[in-house]
N, CA and C atoms as a LAMMPS dump frame, in Angstrom:
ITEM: TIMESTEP
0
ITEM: NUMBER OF ATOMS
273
ITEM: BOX BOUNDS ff ff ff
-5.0000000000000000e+02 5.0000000000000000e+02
-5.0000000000000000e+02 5.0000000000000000e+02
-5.0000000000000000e+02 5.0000000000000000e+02
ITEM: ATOMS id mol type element x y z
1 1 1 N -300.204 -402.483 138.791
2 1 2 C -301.295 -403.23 138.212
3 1 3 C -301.425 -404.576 138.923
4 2 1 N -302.388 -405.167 139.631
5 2 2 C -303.337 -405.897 140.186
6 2 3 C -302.731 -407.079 139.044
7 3 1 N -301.829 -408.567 139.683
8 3 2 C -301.451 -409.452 138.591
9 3 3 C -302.473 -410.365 138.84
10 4 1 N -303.224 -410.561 139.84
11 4 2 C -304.129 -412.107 140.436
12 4 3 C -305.272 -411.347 140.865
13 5 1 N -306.613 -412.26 140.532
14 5 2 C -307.663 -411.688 141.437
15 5 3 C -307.632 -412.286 142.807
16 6 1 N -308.664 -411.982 143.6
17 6 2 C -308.613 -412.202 144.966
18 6 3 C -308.729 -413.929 144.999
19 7 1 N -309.271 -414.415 144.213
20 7 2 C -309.715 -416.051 144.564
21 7 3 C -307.777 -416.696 144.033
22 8 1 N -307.781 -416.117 142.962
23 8 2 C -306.237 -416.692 143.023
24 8 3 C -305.305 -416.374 144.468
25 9 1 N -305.587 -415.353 144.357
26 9 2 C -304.756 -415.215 146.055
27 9 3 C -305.052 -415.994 147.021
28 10 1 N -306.449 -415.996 147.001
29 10 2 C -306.59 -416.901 148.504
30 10 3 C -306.07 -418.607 148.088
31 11 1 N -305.96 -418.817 147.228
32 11 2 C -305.768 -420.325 146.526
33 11 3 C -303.93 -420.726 146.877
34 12 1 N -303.154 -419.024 146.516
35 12 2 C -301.575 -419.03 147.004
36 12 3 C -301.73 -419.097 147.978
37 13 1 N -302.715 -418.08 148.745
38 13 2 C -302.286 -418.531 150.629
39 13 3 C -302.324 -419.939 150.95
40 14 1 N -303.298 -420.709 150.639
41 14 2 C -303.909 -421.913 150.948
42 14 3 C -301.922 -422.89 150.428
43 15 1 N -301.524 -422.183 149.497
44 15 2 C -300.164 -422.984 148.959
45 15 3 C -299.102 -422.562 149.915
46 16 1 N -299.008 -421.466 150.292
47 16 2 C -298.143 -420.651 151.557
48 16 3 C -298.262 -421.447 152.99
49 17 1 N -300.142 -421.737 153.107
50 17 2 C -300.014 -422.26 154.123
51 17 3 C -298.897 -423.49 154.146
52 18 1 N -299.463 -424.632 153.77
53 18 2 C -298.802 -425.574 153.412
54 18 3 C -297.254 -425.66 153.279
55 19 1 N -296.775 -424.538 153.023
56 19 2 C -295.059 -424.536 152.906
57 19 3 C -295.093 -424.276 154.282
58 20 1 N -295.519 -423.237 155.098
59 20 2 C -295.443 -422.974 156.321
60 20 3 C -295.47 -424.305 157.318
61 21 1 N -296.287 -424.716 156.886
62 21 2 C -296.839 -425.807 158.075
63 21 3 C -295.781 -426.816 157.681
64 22 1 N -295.115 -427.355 156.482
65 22 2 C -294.326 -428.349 156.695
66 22 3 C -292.972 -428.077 157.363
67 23 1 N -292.811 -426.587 156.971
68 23 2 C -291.43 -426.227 157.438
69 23 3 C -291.182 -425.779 158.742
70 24 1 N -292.38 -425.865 159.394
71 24 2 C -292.392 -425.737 161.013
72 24 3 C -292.309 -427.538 161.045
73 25 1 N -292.868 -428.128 160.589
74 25 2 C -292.908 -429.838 160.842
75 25 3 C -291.184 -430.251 160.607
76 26 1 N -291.103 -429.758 159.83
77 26 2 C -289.13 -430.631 159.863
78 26 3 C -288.128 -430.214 160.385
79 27 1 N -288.479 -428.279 161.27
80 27 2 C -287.556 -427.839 161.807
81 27 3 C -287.823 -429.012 162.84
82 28 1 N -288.822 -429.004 163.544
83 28 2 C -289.179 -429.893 164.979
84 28 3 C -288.922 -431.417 164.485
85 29 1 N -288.778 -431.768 163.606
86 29 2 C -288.203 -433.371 163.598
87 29 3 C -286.839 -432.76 163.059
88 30 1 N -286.091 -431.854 162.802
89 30 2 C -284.789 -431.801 162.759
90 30 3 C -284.198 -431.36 164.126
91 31 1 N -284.781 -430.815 165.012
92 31 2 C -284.258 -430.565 166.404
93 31 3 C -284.522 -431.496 167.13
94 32 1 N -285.753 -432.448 166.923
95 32 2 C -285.438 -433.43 167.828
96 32 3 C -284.753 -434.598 168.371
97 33 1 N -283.755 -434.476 167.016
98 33 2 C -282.57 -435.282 167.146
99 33 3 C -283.01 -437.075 166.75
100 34 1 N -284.361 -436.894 166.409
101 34 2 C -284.843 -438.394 166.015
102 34 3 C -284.509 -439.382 165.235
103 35 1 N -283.879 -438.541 163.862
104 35 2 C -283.342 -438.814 162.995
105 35 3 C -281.908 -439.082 162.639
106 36 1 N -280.917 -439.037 163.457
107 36 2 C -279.642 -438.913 164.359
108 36 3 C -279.261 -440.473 163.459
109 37 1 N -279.727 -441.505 164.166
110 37 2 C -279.392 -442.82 163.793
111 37 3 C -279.808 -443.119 162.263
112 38 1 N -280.326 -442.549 161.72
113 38 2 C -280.768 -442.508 160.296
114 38 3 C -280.704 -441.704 158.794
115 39 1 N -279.338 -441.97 158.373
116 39 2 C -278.663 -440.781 158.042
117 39 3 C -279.75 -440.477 156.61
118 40 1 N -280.202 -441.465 156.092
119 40 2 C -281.194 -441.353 154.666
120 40 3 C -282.316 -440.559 154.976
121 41 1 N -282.824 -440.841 156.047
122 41 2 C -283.969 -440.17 156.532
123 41 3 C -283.615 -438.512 157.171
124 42 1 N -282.751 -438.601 157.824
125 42 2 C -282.051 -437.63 157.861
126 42 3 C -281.781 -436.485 156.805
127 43 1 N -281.35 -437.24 155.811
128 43 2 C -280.943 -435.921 155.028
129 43 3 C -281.839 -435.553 153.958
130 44 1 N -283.044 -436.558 153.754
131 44 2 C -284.362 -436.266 153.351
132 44 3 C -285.21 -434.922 154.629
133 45 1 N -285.189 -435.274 155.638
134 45 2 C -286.069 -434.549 156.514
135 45 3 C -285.146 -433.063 156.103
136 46 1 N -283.94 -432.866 156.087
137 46 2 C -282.924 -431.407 155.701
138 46 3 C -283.228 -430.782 154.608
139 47 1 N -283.4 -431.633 153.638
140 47 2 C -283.413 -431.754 152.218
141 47 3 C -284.949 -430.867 152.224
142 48 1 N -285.951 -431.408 152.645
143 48 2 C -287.752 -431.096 152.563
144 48 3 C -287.161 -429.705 153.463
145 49 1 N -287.027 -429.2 154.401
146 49 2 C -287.122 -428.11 155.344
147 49 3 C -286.086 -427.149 154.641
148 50 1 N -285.026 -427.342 153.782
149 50 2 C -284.631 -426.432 153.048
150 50 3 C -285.369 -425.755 152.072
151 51 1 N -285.997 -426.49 150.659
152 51 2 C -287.215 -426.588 149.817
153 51 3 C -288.511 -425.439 150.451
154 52 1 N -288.964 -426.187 151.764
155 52 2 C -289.881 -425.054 152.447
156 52 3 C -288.71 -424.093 152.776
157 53 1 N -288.097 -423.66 153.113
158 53 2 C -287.562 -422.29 153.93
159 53 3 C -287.496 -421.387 152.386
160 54 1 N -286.82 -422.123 151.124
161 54 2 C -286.552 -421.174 150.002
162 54 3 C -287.893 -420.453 150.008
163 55 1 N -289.068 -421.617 149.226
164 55 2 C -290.148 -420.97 148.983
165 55 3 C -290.595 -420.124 150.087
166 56 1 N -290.72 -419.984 151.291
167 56 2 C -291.229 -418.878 151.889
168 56 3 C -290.327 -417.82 151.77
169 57 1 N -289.184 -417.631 151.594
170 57 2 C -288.087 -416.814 151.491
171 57 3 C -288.328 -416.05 150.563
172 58 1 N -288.686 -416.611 149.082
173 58 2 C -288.815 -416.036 147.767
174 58 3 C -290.075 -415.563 147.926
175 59 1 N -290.929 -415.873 148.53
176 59 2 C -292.073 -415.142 148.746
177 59 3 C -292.022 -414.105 149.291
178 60 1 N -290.99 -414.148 150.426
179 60 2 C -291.141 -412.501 151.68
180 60 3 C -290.189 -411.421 150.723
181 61 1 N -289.298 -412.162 150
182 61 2 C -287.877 -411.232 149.915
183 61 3 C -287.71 -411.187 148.324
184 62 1 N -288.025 -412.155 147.595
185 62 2 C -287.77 -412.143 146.184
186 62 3 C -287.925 -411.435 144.977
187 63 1 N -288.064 -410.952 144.143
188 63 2 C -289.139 -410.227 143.012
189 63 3 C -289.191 -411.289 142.275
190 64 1 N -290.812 -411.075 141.893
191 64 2 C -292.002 -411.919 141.301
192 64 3 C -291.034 -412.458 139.677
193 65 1 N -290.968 -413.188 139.478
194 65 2 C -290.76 -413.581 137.794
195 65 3 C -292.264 -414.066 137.299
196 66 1 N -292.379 -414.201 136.248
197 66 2 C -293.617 -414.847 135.104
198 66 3 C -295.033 -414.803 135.844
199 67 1 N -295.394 -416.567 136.774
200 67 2 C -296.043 -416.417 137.634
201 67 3 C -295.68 -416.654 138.962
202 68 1 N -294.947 -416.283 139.592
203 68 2 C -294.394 -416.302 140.695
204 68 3 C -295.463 -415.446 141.271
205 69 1 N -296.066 -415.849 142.743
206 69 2 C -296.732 -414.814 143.629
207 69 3 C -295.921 -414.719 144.517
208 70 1 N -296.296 -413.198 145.11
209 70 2 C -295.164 -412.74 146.314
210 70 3 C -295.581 -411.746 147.227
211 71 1 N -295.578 -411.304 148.08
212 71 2 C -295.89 -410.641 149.061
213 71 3 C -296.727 -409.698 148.517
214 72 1 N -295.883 -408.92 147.54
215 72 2 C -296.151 -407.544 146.914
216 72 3 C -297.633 -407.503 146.277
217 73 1 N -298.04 -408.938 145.856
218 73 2 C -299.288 -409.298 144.761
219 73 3 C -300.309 -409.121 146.015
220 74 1 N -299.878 -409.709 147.314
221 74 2 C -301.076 -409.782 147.816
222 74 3 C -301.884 -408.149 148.671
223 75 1 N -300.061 -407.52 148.977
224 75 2 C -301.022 -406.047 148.828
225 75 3 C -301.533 -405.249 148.101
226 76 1 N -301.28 -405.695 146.623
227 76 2 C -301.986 -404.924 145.853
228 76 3 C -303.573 -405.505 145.911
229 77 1 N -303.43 -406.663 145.862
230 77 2 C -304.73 -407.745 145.427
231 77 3 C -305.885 -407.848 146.607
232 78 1 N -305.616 -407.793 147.88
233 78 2 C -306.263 -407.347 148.946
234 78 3 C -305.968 -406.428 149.586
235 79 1 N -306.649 -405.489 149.813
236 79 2 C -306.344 -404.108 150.041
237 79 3 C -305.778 -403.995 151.476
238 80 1 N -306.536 -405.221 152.236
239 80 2 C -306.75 -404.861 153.478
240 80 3 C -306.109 -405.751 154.219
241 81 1 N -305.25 -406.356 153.314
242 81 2 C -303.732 -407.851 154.048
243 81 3 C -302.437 -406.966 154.149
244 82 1 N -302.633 -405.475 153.69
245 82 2 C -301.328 -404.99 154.203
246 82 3 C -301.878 -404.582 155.672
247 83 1 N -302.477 -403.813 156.002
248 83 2 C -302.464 -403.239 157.806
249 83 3 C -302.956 -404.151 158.501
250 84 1 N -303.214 -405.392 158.193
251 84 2 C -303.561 -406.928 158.852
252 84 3 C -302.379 -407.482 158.816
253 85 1 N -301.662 -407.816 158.152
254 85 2 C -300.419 -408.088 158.363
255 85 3 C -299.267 -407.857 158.992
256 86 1 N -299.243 -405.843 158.587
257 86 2 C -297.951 -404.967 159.468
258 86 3 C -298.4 -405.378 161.045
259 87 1 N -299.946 -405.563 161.603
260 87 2 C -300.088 -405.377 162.861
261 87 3 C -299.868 -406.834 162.983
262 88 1 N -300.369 -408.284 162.744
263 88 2 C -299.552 -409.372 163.336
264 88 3 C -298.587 -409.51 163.555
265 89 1 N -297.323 -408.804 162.151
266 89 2 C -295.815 -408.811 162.853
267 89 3 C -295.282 -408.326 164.012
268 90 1 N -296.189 -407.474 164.287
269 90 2 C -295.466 -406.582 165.317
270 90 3 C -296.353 -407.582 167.186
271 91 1 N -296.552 -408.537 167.027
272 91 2 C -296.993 -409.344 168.014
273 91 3 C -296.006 -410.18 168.387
C-alpha cells in the first residue's frame, strides 16, 4: 500500500537532496585537511557529515518506522523511479 502521494515524495527528494549535497560538502572540507588547526570546527564539520551519512543510510538500508520515508515508498509511489534509478546505479 502506497504510504505518500507523489507531491509528498517529490518534497522528500527535495529533503534527500539536501542531505546529499551537505554530505558531499563536509566529506571535501574533511579531506581537505582545512580544519586540522581547528579542533572545534573540526569536530563540528565530523559531527554534520556523520548526521548526513546516517540519514542517507536509513534511507537506502533501513525499514520505514511511523513517518519515516525510504527507498521502498518511492518505488511504490512513482512507478517509474525504480528502472530510472536501477539504470543510474549501474553508471
Amino acid at each position: 500500500m502506497q504510504r505518500y502521494s507523489r507531491d509528498e515524495l517529490q518534497e522528500a527528494a527535495v529533503q534527500l537532496a539536501f542531505d546529499a549535497q551537505h554530505f558531499r560538502f563536509y566529506v571535501r572540507l574533511y579531506r581537505s585537511g582545512e580544519l586540522a588547526r581547528r579542533p572545534v570546527f573540526y569536530q563540528a564539520a565530523v559531527y554534520a557529515l556523520l548526521i548526513h551519512l546516517r540519514l542517507i543510510v536509513d534511507f537506502f538500508f533501513k525499514t520505514p518506522k511511523f513517518d519515516d520515508v525510504a527507498i521502498s515508498d518511492f518505488r511504490e509511489g512513482i512507478p517509474e523511479f525504480g528502472p530510472a534509478f536501477d539504470r543510474a546505479s549501474l553508471r
